[in-house]
C-alpha positions, 0 to 999 in steps of 0.5 A: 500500500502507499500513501500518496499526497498531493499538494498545491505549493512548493513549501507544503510539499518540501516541510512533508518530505523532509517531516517525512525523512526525519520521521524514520520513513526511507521510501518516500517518492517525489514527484514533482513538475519542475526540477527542485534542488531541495528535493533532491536534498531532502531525500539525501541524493547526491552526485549520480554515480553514471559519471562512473560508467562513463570513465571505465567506458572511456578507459576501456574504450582508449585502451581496446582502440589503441590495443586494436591498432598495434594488433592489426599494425603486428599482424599486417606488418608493412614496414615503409622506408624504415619507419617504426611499425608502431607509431603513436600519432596514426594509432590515436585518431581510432583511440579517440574514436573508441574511447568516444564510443564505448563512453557513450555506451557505457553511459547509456547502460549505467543510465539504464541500470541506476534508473532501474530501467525497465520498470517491471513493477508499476509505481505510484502516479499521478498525472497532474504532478507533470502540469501543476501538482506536488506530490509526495508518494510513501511506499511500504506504509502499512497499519500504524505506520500508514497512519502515521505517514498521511497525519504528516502529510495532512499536516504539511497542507495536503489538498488531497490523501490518498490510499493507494494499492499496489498495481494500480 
């Protein structure tokens, strides 16, 4: 069951997720219409961690461009008027190149894997917290706790509570 609670003003909707978060409450979900520095505060979220997947990307990316490149200079080797087989300043246009690719890729699967995409579960929503709504979402809450949660909500100036059950 969650515990959703829907809110007109800014203010309102941040004073209940953090009385929410310093009540003992970690499930909390904010939706909000536009992006809210203080709610990201609130929940105690910090830098996300895809900037990680996109360095070991790129590393792997350099290194499997630039292994790629004396690999296929070894194997065919054509030495011209007594130049070096393994030259650095041919080898590092396909290193940038790799090192670009697999950034991107590793980017997108780190995105994908932090989000928790794709959604196998539905979770709690409300259309008009795209348009003009503040809505805070408490997942897990049951009995007491339940209770509790939607008499914090309620006194933080909720236009609207609502008991949601799970897939809905």
């Amino acid at each position: 069951m969650a515990i959703m609670g829907t809110f007109a003003f800014e203010e309102d909707f941040l004073a209940a997720a953090k009385n929410l978060t310093s009540s003992g409450f970690d499930n909390i979900s904010l939706l909000s219409p536009l992006p809210l520095e203080e709610a990201q505060e609130v929940l105690g979220l910090g830098k996300s961690p895809v900037r990680h997947y996109s360095l070991a990307g790129a590393i792997f990316g350099a290194i499997s461009g630039f292994a790629m490149a004396v690999a296929t200079s070894l194997v065919f080797i054509l030495p011209t008027g007594g130049r070096a087989i393994i030259t650095i300043p041919p080898f590092l246009i396909i290193t940038y190149e790799m090192t670009i690719l697999f950034g991107v890729l590793f980017t997108l699967v780190g995105f994908h894997f932090i989000s928790g995409l794709p959604a196998w579960s539905d979770r709690p929503y409300l259309s008009s917290a795209s348009v003009d709504k503040f809505v805070v979402v408490v997942e897990g809450a049951d009995g007491e706790q339940a209770a509790r949660a939607e008499t914090i909500i309620r006194d933080a100036g909720a236009d609207e509570v609502r008991h949601v059950e799970d897939g809905q």
